[in-house]
Biopython code that builds the backbone (N, CA, C, O; Angstrom):
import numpy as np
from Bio.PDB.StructureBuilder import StructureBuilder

atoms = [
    (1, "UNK", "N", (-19.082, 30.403, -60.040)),
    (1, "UNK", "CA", (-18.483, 29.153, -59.686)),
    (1, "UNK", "C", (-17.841, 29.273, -58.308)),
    (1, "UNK", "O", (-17.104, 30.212, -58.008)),
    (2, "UNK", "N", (-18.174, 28.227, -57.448)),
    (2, "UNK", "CA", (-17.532, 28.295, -55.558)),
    (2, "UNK", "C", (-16.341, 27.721, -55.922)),
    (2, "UNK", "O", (-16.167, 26.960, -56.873)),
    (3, "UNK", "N", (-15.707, 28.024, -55.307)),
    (3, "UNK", "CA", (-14.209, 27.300, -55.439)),
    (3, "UNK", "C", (-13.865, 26.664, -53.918)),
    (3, "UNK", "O", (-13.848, 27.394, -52.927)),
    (4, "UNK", "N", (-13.595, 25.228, -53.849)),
    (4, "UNK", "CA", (-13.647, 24.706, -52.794)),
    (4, "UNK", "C", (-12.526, 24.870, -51.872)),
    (4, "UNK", "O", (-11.469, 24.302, -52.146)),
    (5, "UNK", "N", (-12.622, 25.542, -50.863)),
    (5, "UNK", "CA", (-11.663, 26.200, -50.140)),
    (5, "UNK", "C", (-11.033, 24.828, -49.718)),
    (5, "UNK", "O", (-11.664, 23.772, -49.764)),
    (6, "UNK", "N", (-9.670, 24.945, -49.283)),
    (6, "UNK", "CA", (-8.852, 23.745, -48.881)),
    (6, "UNK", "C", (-8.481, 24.493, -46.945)),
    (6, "UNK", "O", (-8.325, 25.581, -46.392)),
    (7, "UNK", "N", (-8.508, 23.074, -46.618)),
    (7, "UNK", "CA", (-8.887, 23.405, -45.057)),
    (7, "UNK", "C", (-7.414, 23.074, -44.483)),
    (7, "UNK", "O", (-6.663, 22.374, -45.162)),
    (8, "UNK", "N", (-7.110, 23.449, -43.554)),
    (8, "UNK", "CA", (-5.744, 23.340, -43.120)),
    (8, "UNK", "C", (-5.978, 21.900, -41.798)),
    (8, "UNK", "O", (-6.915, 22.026, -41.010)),
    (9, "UNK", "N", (-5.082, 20.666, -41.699)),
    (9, "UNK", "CA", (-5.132, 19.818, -41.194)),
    (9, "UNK", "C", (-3.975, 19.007, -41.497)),
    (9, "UNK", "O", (-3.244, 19.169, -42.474)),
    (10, "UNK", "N", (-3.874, 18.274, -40.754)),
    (10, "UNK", "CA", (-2.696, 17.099, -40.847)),
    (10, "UNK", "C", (-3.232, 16.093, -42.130)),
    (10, "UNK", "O", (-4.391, 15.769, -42.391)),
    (11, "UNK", "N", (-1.580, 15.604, -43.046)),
    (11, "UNK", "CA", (-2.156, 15.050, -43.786)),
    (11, "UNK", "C", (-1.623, 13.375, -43.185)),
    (11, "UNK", "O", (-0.665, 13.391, -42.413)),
    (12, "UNK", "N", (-2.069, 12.367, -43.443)),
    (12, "UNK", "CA", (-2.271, 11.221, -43.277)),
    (12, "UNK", "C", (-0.452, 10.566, -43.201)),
    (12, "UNK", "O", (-0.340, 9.496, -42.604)),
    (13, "UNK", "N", (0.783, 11.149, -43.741)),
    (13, "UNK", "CA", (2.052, 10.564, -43.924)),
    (13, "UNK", "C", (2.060, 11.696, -42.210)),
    (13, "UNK", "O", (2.437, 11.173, -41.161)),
    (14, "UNK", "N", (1.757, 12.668, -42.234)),
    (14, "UNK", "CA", (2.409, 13.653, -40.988)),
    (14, "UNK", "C", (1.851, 12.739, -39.649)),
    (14, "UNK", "O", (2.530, 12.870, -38.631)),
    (15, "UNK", "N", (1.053, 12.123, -39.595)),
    (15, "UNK", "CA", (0.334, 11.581, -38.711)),
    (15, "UNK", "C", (0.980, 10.447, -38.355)),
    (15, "UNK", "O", (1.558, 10.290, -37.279)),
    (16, "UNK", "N", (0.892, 9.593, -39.289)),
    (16, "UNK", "CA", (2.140, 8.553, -39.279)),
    (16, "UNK", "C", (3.555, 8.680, -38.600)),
    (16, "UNK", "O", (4.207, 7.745, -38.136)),
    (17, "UNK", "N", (3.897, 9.956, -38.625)),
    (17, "UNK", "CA", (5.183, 10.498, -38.163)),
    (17, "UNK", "C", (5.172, 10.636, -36.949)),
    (17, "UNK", "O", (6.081, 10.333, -36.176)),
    (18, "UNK", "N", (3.920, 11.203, -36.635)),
    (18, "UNK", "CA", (3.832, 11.548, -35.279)),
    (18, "UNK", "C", (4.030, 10.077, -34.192)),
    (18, "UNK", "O", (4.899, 9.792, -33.368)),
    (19, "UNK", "N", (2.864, 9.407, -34.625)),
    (19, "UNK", "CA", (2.763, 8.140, -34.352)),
    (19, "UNK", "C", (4.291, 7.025, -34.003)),
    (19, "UNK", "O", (4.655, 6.244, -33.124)),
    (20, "UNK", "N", (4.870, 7.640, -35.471)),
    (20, "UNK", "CA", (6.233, 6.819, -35.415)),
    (20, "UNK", "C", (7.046, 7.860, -34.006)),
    (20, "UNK", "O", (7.366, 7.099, -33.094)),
    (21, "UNK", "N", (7.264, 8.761, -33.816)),
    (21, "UNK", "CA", (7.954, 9.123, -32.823)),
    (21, "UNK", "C", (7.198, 8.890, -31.475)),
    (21, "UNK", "O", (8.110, 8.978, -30.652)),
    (22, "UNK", "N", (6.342, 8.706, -30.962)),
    (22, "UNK", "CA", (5.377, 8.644, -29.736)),
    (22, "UNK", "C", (5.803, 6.838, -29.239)),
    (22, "UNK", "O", (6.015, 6.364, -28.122)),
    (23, "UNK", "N", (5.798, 6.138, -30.731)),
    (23, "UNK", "CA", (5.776, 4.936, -30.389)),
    (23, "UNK", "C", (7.082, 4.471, -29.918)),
    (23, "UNK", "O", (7.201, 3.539, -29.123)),
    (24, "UNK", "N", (8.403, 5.362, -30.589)),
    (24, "UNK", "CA", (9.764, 5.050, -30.366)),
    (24, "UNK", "C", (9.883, 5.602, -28.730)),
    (24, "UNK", "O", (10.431, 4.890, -27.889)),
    (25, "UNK", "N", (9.214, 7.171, -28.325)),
    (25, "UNK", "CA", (9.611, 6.984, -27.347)),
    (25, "UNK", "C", (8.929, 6.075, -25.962)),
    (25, "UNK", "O", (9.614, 6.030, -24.940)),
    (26, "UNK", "N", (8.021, 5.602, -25.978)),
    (26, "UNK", "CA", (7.425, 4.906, -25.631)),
    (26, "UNK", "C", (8.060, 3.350, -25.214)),
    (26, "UNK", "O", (8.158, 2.851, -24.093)),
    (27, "UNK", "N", (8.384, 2.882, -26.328)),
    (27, "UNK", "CA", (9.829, 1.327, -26.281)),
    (27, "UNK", "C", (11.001, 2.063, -25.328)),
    (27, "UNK", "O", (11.465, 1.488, -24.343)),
    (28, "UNK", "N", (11.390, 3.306, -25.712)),
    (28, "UNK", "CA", (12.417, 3.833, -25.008)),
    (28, "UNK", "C", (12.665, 3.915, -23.083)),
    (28, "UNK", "O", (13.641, 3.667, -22.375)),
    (29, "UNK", "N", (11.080, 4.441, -22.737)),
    (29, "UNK", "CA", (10.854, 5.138, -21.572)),
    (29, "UNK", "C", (10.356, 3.626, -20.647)),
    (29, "UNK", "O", (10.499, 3.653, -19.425)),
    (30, "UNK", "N", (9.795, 2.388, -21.300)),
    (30, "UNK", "CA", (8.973, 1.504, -20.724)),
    (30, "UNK", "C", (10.159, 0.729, -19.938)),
    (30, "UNK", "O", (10.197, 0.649, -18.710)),
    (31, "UNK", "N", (11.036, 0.220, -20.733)),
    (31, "UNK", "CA", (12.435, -0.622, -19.887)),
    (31, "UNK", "C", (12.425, 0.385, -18.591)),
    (31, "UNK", "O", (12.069, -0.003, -17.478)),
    (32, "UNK", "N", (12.806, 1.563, -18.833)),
    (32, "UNK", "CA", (13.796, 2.312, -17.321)),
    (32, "UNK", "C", (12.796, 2.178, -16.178)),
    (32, "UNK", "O", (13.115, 1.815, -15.046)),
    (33, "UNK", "N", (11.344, 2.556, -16.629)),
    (33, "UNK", "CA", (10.497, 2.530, -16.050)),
    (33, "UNK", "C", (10.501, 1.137, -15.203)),
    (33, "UNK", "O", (10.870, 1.253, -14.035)),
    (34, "UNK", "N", (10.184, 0.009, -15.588)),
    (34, "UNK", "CA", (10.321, -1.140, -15.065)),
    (34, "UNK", "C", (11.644, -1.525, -14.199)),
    (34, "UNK", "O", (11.621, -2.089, -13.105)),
    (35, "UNK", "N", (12.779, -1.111, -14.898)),
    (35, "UNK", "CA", (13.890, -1.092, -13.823)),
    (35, "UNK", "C", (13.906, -0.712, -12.681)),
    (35, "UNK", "O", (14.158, -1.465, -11.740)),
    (36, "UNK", "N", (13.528, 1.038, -12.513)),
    (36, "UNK", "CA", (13.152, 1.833, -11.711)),
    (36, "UNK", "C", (12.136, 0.910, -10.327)),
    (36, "UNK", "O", (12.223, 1.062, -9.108)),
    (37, "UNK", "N", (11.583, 0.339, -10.811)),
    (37, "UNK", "CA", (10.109, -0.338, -10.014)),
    (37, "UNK", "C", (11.083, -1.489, -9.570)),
    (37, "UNK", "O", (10.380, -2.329, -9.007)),
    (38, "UNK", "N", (12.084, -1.797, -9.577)),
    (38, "UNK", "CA", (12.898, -2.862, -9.412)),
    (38, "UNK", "C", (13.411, -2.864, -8.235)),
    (38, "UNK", "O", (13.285, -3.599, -7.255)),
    (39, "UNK", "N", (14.382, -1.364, -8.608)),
    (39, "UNK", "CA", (15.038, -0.972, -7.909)),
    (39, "UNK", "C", (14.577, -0.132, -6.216)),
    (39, "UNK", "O", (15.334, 0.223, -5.313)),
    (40, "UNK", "N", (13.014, -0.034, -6.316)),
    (40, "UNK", "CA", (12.540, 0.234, -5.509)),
    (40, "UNK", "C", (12.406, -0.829, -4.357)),
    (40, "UNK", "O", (12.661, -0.931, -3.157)),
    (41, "UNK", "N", (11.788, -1.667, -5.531)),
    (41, "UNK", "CA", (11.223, -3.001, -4.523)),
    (41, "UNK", "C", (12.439, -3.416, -3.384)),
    (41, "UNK", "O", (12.195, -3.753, -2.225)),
    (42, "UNK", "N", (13.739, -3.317, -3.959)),
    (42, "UNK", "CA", (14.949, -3.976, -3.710)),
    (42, "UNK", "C", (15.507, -2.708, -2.306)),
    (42, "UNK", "O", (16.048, -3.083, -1.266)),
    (43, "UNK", "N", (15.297, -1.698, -2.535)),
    (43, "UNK", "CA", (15.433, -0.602, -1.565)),
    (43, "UNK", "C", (14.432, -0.689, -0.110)),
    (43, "UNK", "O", (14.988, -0.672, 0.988)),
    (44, "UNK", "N", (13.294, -0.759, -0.193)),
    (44, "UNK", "CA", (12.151, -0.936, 0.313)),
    (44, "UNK", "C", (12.365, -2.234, 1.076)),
    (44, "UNK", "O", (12.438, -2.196, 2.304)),
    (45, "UNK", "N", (12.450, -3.185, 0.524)),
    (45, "UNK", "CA", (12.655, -4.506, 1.276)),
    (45, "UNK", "C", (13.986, -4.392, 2.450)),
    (45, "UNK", "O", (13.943, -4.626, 3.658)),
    (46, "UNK", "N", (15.168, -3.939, 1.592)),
    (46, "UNK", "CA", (16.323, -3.737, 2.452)),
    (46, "UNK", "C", (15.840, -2.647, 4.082)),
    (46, "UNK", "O", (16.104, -2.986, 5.236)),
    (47, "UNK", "N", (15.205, -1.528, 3.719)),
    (47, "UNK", "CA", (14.912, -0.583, 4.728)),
    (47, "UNK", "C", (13.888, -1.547, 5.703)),
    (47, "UNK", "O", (14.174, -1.683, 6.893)),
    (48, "UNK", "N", (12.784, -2.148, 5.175)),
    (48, "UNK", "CA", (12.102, -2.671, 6.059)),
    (48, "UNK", "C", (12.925, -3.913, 7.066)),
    (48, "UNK", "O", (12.565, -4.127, 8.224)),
    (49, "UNK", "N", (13.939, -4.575, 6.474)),
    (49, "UNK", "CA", (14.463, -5.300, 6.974)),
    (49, "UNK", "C", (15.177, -4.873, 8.004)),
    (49, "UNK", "O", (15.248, -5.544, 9.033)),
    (50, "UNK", "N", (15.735, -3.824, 7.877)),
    (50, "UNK", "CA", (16.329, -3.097, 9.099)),
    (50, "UNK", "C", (15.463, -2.470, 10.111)),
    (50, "UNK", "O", (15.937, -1.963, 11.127)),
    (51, "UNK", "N", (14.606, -2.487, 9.935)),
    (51, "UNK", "CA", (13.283, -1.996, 10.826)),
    (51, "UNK", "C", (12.969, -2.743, 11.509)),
    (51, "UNK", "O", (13.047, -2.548, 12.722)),
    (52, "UNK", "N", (12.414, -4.081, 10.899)),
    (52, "UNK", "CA", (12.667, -5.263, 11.835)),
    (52, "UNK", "C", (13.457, -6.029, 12.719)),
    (52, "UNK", "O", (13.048, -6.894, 13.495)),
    (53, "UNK", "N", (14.863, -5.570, 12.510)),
    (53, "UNK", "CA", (16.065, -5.449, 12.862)),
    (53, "UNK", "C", (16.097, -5.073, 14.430)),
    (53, "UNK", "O", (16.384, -5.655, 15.476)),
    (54, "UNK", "N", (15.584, -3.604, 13.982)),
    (54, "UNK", "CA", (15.325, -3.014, 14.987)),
    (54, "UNK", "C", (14.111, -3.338, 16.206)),
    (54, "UNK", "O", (14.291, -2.795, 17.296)),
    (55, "UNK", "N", (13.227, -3.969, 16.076)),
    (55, "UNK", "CA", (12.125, -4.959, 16.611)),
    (55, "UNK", "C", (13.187, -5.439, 17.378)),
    (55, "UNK", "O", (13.682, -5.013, 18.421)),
    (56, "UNK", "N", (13.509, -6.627, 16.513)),
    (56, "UNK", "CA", (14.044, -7.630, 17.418)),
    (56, "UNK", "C", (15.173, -7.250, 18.820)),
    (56, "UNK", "O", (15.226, -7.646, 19.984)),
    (57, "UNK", "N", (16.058, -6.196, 17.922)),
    (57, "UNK", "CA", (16.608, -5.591, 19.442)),
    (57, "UNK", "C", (16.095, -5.010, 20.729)),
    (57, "UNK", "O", (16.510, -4.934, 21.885)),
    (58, "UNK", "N", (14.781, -4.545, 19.918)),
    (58, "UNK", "CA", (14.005, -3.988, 21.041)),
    (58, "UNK", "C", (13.011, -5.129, 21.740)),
    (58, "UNK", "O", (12.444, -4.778, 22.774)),
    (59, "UNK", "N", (12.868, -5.918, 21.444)),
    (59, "UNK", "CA", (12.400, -7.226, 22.138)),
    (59, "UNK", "C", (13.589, -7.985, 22.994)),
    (59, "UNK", "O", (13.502, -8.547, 24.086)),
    (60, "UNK", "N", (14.899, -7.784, 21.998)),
    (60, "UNK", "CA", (15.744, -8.475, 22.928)),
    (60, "UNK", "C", (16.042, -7.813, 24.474)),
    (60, "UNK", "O", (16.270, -8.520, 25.456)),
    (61, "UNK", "N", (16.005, -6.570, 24.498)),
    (61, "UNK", "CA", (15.944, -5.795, 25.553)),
    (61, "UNK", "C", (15.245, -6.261, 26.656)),
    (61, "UNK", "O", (15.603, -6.739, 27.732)),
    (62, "UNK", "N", (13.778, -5.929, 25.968)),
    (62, "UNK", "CA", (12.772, -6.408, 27.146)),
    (62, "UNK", "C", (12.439, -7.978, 27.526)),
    (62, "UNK", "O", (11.691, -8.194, 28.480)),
    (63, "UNK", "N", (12.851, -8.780, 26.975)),
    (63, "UNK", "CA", (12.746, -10.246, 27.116)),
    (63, "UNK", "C", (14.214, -11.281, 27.570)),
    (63, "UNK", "O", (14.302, -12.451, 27.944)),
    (64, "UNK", "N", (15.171, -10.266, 27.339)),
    (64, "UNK", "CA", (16.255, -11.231, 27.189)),
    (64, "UNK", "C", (16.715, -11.900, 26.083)),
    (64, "UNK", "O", (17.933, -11.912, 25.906)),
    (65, "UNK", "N", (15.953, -12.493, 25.255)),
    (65, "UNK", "CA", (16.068, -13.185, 24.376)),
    (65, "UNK", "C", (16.127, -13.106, 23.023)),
    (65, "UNK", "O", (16.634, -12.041, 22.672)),
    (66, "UNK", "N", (15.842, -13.744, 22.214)),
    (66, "UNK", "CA", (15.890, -13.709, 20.542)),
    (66, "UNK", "C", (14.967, -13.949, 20.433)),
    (66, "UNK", "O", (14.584, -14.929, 21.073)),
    (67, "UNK", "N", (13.659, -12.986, 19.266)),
    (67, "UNK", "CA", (12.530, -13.609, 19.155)),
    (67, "UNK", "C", (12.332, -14.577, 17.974)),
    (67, "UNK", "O", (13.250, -14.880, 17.212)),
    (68, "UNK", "N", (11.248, -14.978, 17.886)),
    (68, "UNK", "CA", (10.511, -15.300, 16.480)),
    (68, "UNK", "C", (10.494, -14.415, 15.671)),
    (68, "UNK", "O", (11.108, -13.393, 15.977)),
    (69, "UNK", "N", (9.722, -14.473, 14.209)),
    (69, "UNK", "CA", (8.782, -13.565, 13.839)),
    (69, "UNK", "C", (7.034, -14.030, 14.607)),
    (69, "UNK", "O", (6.217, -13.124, 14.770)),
    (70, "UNK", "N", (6.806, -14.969, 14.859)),
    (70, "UNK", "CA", (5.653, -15.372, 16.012)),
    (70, "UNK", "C", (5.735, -14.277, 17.232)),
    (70, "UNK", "O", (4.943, -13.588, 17.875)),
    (71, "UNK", "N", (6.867, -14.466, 17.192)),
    (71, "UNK", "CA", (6.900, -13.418, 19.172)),
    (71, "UNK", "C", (6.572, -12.103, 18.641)),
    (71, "UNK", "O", (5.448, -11.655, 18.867)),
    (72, "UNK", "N", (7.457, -11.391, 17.926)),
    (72, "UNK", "CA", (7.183, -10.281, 17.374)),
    (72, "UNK", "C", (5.827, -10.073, 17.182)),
    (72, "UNK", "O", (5.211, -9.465, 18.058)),
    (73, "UNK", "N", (5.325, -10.418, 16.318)),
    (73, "UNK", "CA", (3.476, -10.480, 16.296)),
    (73, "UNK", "C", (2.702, -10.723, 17.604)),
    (73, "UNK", "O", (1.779, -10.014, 18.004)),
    (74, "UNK", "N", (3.142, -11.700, 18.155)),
    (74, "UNK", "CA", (2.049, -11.848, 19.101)),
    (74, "UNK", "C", (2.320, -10.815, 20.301)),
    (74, "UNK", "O", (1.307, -10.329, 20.803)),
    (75, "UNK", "N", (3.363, -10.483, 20.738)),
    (75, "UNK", "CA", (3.818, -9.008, 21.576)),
    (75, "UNK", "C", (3.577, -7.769, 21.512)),
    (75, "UNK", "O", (3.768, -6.887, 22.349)),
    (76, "UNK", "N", (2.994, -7.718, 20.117)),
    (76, "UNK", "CA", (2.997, -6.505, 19.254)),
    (76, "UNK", "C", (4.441, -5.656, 18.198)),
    (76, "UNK", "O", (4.283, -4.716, 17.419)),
    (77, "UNK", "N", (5.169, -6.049, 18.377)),
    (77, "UNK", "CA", (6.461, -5.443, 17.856)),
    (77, "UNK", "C", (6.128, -5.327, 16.222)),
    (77, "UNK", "O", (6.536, -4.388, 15.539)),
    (78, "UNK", "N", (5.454, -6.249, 15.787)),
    (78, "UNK", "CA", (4.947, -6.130, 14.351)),
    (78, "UNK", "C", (3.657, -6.271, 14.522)),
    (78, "UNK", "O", (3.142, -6.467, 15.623)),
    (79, "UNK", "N", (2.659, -6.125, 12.781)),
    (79, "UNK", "CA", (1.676, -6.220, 12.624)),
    (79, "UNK", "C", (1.595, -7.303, 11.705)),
    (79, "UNK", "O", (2.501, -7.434, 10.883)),
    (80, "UNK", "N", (0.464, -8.244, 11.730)),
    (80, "UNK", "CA", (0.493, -9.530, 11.251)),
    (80, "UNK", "C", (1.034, -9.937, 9.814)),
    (80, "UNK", "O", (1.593, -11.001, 9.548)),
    (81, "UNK", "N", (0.785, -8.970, 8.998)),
    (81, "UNK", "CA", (1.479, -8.836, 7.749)),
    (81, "UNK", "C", (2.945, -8.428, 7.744)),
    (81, "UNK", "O", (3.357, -7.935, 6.695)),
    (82, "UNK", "N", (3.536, -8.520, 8.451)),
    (82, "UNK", "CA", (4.940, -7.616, 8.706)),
    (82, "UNK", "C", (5.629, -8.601, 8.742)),
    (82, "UNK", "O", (6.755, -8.149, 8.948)),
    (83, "UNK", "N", (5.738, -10.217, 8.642)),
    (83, "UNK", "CA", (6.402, -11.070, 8.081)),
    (83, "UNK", "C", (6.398, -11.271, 7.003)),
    (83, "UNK", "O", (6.503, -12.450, 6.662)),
    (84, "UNK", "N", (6.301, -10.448, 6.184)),
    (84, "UNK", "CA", (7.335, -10.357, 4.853)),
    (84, "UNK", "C", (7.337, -9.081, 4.291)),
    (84, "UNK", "O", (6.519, -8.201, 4.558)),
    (85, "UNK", "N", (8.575, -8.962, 3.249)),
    (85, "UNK", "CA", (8.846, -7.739, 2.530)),
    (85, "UNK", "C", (7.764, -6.520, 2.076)),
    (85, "UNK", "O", (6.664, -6.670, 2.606)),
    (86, "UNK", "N", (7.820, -5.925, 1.630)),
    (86, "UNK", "CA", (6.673, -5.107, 1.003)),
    (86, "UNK", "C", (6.343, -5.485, -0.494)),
    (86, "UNK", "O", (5.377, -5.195, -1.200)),
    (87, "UNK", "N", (7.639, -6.336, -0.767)),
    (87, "UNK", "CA", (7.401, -7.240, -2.253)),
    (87, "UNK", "C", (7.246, -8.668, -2.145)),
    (87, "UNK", "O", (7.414, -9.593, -2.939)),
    (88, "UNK", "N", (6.932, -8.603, -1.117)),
    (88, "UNK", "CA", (6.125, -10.312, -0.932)),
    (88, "UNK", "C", (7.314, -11.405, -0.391)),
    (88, "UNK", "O", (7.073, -12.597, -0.199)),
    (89, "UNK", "N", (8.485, -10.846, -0.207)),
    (89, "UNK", "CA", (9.216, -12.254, 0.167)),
    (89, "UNK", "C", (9.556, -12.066, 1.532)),
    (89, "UNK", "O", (9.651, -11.136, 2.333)),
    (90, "UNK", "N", (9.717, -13.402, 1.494)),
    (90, "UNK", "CA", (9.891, -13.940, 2.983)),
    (90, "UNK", "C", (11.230, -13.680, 3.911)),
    (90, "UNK", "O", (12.381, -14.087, 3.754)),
    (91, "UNK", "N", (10.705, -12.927, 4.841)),
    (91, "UNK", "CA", (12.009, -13.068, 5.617)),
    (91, "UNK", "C", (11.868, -13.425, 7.112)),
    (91, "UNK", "O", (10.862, -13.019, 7.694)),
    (92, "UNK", "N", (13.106, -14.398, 8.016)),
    (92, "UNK", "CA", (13.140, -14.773, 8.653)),
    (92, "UNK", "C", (14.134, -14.254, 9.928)),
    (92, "UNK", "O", (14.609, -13.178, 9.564)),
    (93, "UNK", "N", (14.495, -14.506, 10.908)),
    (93, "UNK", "CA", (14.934, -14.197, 12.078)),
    (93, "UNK", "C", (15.958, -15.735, 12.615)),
    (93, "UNK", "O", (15.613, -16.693, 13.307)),
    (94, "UNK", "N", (17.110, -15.463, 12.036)),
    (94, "UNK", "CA", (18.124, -16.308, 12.809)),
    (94, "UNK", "C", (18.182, -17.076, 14.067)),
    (94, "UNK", "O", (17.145, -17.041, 14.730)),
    (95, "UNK", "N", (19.190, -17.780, 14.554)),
    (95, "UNK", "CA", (19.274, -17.854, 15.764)),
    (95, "UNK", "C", (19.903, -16.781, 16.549)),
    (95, "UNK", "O", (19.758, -16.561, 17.752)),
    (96, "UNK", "N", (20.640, -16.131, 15.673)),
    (96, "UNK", "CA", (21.417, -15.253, 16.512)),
    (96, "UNK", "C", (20.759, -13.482, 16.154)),
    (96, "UNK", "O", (21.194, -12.334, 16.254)),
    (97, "UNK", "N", (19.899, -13.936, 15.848)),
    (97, "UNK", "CA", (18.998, -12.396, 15.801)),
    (97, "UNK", "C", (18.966, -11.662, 14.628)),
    (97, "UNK", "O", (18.565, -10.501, 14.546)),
    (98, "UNK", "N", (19.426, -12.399, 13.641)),
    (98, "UNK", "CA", (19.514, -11.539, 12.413)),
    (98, "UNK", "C", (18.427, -11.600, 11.382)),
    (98, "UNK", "O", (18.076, -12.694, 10.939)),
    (99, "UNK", "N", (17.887, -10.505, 10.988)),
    (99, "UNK", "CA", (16.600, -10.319, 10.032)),
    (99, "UNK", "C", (17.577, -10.709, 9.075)),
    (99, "UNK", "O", (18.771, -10.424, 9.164)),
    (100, "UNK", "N", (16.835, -11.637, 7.778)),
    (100, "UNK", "CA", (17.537, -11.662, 6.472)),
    (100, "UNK", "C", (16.283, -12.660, 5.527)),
    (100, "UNK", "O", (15.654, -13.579, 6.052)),
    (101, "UNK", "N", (16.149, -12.314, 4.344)),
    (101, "UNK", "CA", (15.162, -12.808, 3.689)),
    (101, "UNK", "C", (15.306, -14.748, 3.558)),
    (101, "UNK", "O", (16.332, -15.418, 3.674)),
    (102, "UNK", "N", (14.873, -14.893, 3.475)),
    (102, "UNK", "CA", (14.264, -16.265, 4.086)),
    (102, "UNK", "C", (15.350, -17.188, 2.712)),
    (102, "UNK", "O", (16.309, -17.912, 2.979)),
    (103, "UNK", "N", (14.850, -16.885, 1.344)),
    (103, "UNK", "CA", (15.821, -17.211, 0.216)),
    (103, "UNK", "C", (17.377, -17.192, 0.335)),
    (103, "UNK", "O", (18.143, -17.985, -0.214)),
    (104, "UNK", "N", (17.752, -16.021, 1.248)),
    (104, "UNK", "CA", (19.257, -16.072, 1.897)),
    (104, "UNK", "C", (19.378, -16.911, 2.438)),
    (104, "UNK", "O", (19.961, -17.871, 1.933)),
    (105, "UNK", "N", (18.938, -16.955, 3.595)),
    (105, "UNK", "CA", (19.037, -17.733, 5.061)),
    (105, "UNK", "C", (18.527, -19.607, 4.556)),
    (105, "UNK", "O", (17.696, -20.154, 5.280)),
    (106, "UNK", "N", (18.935, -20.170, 3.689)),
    (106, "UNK", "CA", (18.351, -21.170, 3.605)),
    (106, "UNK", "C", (19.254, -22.212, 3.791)),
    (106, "UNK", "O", (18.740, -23.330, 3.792)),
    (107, "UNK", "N", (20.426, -22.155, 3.944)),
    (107, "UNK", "CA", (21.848, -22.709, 4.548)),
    (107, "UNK", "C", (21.926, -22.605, 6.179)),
    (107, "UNK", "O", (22.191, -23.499, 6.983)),
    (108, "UNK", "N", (21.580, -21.093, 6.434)),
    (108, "UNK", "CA", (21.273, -20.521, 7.936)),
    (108, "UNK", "C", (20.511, -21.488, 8.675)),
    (108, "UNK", "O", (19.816, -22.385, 8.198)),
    (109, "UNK", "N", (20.677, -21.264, 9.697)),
    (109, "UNK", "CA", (20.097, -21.916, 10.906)),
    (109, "UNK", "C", (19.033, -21.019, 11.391)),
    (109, "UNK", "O", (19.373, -20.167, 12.213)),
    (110, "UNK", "N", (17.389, -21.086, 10.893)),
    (110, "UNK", "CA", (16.444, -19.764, 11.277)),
    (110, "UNK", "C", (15.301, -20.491, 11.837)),
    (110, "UNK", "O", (14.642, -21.464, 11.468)),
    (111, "UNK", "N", (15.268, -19.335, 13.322)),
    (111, "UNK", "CA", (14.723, -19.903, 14.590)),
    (111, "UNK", "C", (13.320, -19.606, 14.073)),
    (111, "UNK", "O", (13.275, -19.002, 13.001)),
    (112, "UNK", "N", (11.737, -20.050, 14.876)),
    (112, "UNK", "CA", (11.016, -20.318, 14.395)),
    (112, "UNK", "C", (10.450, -20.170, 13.216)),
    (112, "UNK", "O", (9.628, -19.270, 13.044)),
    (113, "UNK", "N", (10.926, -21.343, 11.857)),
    (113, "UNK", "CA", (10.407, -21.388, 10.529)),
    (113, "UNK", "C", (10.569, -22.460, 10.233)),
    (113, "UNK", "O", (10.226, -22.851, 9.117)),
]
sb = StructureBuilder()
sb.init_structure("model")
sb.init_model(0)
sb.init_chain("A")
sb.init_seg("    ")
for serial, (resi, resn, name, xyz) in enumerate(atoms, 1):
    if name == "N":
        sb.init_residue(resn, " ", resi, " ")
    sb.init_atom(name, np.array(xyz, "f"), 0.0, 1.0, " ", f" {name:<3s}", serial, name[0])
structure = sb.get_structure()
């Protein structure tokens, strides 16, 4: 008589378990994650804004004046996409030279927009 050897494997409740912890951390890790991507966007936009910042002073130099975001582009100081954030929003150029996202500045007085 063979005697049916029993095979070593996960049984069907252990699996479940596993499952249940993978899935908890998973709900856990997805929020921060998304925050994180937030908090980038919001960093990123601020740095580029000061970059542009920096444009405009350096245009004000050589021109005298206060530019656009038009002047900037067409001078070269930016590249055609470089009127807006790296997260898509809009930012504009004051009268008095100040980069600030366009949603701010909507009380502001902002020279060509």
């Amino acid at each position: 008589m063979k005697h049916i050897q029993q095979e070593a494997g996960f049984t069907l409740i252990e699996m479940l378990i596993v499952l249940l912890i993978i899935s908890v951390l998973i709900l856990i890790t997805i929020p921060n994650v998304t925050k994180h991507f937030a908090t980038i966007d919001e960093k990123g936009c601020a740095a580029y804004i000061s970059m542009v910042q920096g444009q405009v002073e350096a245009y004000r130099v050589d021109f005298m004046e206060y530019p656009s975001l038009d002047d900037l582009v067409a001078k070269g100081y930016l590249k055609e996409q470089g009127t807006t954030c790296p997260n898509k929003e809009k930012i504009v150029i004051t009268t008095k030279g100040e980069v600030q996202l366009a949603k701010k500045s909507s009380t502001a007085e902002v020279d060509g927009q």
